[in-house]
Backbone bond lengths (Angstrom), bond angles and torsions (degrees), N, CA, C in turn:
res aa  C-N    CA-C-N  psi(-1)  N-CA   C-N-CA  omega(-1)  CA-C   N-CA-C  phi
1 X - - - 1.460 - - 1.526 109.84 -
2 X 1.181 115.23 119.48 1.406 114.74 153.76 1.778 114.01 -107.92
3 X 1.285 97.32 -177.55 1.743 107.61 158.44 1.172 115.68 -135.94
4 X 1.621 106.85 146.86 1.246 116.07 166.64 1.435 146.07 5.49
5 X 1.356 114.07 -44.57 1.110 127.23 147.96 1.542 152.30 -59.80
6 X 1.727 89.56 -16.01 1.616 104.23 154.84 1.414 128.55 -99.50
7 X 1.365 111.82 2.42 1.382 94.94 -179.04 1.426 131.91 -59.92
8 X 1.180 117.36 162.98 1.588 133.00 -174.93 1.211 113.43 -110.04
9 X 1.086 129.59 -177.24 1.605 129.67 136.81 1.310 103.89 -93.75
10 X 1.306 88.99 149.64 1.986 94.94 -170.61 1.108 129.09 105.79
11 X 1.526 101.68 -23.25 1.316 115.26 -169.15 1.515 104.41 -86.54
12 X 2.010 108.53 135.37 1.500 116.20 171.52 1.085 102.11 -88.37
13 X 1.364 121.17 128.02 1.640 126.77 170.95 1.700 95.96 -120.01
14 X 1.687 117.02 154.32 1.296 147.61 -148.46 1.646 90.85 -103.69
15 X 1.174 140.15 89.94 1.491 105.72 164.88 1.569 87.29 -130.95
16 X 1.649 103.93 141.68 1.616 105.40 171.00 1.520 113.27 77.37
17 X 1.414 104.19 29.92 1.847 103.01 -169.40 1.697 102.56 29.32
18 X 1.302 97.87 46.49 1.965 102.85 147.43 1.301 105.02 -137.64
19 X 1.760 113.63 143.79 1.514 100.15 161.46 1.856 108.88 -104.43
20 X 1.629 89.97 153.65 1.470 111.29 -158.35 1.730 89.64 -133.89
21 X 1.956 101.21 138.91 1.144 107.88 -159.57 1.733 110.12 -103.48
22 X 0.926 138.92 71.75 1.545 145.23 170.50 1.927 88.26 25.16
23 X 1.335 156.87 144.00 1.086 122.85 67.11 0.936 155.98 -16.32
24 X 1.551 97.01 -99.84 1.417 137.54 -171.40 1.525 114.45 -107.17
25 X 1.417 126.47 142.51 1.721 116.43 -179.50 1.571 92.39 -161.08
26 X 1.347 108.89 134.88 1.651 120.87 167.93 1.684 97.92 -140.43
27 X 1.111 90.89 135.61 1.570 127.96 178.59 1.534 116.91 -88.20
28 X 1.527 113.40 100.24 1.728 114.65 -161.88 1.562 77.97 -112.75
29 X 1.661 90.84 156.37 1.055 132.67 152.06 1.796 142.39 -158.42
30 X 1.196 93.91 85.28 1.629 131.01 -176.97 1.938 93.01 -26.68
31 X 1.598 71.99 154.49 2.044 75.14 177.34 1.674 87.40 -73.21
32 X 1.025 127.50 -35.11 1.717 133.76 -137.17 1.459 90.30 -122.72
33 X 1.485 121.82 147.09 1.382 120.80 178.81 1.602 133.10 79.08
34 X 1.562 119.57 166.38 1.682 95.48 171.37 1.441 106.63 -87.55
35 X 1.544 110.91 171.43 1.378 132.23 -170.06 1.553 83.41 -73.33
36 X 1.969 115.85 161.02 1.155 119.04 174.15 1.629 93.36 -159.67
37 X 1.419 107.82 170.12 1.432 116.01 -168.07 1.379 98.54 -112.00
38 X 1.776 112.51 136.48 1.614 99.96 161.41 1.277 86.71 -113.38
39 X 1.633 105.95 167.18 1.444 133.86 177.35 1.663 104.69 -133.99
40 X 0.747 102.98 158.88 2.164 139.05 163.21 2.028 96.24 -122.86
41 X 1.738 83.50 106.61 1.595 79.25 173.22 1.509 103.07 -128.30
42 X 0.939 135.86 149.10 1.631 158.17 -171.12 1.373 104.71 -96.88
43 X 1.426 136.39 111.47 1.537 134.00 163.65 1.661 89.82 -62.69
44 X 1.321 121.53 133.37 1.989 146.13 148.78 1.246 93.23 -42.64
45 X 1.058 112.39 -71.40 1.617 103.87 -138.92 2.089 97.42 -74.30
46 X 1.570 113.19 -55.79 1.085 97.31 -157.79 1.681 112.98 -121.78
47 X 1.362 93.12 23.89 1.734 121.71 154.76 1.789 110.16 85.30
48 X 1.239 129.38 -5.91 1.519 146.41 -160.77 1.863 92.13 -68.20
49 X 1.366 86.03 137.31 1.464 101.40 171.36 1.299 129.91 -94.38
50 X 0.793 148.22 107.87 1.608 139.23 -172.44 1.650 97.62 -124.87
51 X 1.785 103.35 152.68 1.657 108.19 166.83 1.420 85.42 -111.92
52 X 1.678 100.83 147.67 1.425 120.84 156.68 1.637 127.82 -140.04
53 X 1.225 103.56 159.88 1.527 87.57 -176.48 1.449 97.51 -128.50
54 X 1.296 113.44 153.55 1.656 125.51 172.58 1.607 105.67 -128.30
55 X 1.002 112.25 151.44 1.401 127.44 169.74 1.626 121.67 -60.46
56 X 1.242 118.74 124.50 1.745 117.58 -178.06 1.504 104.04 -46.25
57 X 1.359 99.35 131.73 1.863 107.60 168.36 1.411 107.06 92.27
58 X 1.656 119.02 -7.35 1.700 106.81 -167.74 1.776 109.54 -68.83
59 X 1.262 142.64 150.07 1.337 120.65 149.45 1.290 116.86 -86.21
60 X 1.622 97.64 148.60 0.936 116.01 154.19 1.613 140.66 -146.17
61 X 1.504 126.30 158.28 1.361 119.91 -162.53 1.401 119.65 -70.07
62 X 1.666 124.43 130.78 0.763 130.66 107.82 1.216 161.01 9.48
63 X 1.665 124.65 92.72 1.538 97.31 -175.87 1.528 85.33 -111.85
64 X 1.534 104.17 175.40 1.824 134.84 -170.50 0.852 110.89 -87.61
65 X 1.823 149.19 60.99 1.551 155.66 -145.51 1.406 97.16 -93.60
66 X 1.493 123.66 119.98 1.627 112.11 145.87 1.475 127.47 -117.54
67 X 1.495 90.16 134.72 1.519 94.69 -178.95 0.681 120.19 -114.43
68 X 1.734 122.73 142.59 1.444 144.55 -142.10 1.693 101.57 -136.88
69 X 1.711 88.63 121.61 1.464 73.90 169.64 1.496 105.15 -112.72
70 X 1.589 100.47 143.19 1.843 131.08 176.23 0.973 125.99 -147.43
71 X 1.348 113.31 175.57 1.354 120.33 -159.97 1.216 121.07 -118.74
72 X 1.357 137.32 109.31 1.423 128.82 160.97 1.426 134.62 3.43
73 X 0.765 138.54 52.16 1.821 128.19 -178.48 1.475 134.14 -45.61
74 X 1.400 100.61 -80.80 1.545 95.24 161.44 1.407 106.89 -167.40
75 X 1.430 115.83 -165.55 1.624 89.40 -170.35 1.742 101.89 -124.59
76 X 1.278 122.56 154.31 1.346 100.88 -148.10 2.051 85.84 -146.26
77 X 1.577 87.80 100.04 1.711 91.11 -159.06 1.205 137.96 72.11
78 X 1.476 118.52 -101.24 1.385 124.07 166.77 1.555 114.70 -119.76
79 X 1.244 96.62 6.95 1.815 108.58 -177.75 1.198 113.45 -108.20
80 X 1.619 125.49 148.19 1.866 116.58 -176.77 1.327 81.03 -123.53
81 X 1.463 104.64 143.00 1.229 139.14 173.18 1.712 105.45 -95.63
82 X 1.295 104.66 128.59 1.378 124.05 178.71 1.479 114.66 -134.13
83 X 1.333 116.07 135.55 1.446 115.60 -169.59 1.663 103.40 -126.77
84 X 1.273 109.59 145.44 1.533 127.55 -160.63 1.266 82.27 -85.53
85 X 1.809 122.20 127.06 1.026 117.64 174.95 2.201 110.68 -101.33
86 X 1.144 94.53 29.30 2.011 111.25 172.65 1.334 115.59 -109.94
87 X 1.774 118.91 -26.24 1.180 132.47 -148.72 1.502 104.68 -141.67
88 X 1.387 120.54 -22.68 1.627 123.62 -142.30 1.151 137.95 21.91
89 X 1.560 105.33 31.73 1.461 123.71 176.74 2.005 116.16 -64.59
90 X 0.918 97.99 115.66 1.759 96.32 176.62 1.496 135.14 -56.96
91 X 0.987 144.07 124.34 1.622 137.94 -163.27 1.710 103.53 -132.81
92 X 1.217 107.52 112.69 1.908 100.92 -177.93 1.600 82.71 -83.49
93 X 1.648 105.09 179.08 1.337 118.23 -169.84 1.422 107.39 -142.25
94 X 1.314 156.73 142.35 1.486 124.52 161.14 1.868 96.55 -89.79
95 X 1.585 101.65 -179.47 1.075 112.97 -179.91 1.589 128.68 -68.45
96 X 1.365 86.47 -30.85 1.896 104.01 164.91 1.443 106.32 -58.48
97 X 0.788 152.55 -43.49 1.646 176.18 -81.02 1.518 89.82 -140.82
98 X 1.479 98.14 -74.80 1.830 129.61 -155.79 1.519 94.17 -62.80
99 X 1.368 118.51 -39.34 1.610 118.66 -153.39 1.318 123.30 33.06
100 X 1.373 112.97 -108.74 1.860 98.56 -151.52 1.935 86.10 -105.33
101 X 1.525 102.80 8.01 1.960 82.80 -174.56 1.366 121.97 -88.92
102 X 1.699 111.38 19.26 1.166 142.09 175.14 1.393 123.08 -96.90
103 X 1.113 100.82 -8.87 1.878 118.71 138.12 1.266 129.51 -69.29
104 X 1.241 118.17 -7.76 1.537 113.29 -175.63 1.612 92.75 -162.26
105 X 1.159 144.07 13.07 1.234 131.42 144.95 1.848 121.74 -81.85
106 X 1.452 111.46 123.22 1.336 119.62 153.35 1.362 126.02 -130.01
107 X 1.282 116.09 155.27 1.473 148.55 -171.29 2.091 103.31 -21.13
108 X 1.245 98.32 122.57 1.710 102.49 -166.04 1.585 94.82 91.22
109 X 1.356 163.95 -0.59 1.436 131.63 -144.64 1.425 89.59 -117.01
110 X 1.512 113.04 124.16 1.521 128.55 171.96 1.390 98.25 -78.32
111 X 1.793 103.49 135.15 1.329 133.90 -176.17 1.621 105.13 -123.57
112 X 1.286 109.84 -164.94 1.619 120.07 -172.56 1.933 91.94 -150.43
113 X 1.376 116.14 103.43 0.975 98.70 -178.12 1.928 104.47 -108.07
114 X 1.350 123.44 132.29 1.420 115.96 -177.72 1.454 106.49 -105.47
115 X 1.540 94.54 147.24 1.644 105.14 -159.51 1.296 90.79 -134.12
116 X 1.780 114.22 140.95 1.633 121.78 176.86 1.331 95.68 -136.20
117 X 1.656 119.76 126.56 1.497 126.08 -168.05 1.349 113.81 40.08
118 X 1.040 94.80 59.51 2.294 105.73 174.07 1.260 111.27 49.65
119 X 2.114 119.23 9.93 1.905 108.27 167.70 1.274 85.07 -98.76
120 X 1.628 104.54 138.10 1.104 121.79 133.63 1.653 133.58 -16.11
121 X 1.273 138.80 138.20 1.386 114.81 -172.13 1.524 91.77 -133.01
122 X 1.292 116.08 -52.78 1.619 122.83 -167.06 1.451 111.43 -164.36
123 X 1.430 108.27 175.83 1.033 117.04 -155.73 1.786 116.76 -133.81
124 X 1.024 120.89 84.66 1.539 136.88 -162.40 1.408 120.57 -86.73
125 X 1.652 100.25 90.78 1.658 98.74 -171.69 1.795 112.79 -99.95
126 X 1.342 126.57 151.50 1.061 125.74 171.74 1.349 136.10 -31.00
127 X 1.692 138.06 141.63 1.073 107.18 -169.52 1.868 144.73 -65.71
128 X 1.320 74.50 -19.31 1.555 91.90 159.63 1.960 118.71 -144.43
129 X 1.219 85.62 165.99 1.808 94.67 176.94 1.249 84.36 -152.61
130 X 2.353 90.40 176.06 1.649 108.85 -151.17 1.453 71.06 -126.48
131 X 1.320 108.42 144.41 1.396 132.19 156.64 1.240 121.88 -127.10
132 X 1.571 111.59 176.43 1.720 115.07 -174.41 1.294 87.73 -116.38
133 X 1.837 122.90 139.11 0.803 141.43 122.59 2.179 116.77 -2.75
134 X 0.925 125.94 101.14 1.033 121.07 -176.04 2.051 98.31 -70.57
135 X 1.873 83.46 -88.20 2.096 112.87 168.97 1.300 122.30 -114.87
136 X 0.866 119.35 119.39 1.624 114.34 155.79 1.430 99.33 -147.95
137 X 1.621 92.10 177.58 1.800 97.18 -161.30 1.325 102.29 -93.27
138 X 1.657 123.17 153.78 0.909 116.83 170.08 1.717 141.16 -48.49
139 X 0.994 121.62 128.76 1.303 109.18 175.55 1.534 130.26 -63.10
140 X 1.674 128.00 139.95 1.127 130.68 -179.19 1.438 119.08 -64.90
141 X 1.242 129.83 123.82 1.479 135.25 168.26 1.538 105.40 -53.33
142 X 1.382 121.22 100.80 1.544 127.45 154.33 1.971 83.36 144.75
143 X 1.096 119.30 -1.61 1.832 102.71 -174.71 1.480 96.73 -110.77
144 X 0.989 122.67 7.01 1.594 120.99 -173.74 1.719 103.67 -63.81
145 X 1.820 109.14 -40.24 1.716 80.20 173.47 1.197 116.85 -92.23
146 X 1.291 146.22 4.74 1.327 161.45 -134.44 1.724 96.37 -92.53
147 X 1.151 127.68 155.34 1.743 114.52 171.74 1.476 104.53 -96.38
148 X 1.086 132.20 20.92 0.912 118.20 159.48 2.135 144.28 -49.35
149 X 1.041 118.95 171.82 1.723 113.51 -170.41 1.829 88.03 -137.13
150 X 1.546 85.89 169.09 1.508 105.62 177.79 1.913 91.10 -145.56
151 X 1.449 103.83 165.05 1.841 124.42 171.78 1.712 92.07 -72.03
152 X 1.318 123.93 118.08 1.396 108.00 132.51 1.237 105.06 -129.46
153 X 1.871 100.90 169.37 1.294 129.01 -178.48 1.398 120.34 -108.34
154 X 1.502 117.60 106.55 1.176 133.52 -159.92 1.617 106.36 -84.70
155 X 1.833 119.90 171.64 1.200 109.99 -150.83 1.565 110.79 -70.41
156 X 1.613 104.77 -32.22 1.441 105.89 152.26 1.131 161.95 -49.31
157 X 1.379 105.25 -7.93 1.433 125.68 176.81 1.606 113.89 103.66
158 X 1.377 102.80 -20.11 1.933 113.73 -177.93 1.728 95.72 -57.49
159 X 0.955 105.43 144.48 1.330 117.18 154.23 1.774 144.91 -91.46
160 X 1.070 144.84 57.21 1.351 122.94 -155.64 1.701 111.71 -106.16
161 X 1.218 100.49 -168.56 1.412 127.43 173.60 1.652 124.90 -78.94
162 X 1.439 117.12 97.68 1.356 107.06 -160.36 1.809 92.38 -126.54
163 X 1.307 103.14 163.36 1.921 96.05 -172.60 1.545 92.39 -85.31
164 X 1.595 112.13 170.70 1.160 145.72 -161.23 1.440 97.00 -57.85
165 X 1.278 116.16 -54.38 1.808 112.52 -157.82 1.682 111.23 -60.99
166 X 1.710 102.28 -29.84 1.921 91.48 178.75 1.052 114.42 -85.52
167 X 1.790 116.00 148.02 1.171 131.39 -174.94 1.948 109.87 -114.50
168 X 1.427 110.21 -172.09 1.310 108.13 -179.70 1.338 101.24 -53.94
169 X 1.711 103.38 176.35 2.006 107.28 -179.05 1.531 114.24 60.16
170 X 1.196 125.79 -45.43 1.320 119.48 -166.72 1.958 107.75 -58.57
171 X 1.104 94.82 138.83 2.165 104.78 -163.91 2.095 84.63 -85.89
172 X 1.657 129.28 116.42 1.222 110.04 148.62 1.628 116.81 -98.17
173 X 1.309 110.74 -167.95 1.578 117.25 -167.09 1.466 81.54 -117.58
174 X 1.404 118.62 119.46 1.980 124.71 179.10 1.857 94.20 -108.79
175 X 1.180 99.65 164.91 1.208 125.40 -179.20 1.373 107.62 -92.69
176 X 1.704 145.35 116.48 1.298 119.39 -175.20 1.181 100.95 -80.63
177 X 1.644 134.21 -41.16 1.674 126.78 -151.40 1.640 102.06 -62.53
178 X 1.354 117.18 -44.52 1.729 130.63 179.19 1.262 127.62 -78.41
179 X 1.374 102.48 -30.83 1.493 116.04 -140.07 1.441 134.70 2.16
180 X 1.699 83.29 96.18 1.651 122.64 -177.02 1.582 108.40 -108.61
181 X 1.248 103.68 132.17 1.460 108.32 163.20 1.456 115.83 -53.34
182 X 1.901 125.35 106.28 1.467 122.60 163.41 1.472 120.40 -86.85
183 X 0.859 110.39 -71.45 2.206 104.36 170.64 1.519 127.73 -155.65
184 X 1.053 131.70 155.26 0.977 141.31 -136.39 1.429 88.61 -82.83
185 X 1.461 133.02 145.14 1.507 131.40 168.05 1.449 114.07 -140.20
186 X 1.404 88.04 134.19 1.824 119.40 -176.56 1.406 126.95 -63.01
């Protein structure tokens, strides 16, 4: 049990025999009235956003999250293989599981996977990773300083928005929470 007053981001809290994942939390306090907490909370299991607010000081539950850090393996059908990098114990995953960090995870890529009563819950990748350029089209001679973007298709299959001057092969630095093109890497 905690209260209100400890929350984090990150934090799984119990409400409704569901666990719901802290975002976001700001701490008001009105000239008039008692102080109260709003939140941005994330359903775990099936990703839904809801804002809520609770009253300063209320408790509330807690769930027991462990996080494990591992590594990507490979993907084996419709299941991703993840390996305990303390133990090298193996963990398949389904894709529901993996959600969107299967856009920017490849083979070797250390993750954070959090587990409540030995299920799997999610899958917590760094804020950014480097990828290769899969395709994109060549760029036009005279737009290279221009700010302009082009579609490419990264080694994962994600697609984003990268500026004119990179071509195939070239490794960029992506954003995982957005996935936004950050900078070009050497």
């Amino acid at each position: 049990m905690a209260t209100t007053n400890d929350l984090k981001n990150g934090m799984v809290l119990v409400l409704d025999k569901q666990l719901w994942s802290v975002v976001d939390f700001q701490h008001v306090k009105p000239g008039k009235g008692p102080a109260f907490v709003r939140t941005k909370l994330k359903n775990v299991l099936s990703g839904k956003g809801v804002d809520k607010t609770f009253n300063a000081g209320l408790k509330v539950e807690t769930a027991t999250v462990d996080r494990r850090d591992m590594q990507f393996s490979y993907l084996d059908g419709d299941m991703y293989v993840f390996m305990d990098t303390s133990n090298w114990e193996q963990t398949n995953l389904t894709e529901e599981t993996v959600g969107n960090a299967k856009d920017f995870m490849i083979e070797g890529q250390d993750v954070v996977v959090a587990f409540h009563d030995g299920t799997a819950l999610f899958v917590e990748l760094p804020a950014s990773v480097v990828l290769t350029i899969e395709f994109t089209e060549p760029g036009l001679q005279g737009d290279r300083s221009s700010g302009g973007t082009k579609p490419a298709r990264l080694e994962t299959g994600r697609e984003i928005q990268v500026p004119l001057f990179l071509d195939q092969g070239d490794k960029v630095k992506v954003d995982t929470r957005g996935g936004e093109y950050l900078e070009r890497v050497k």
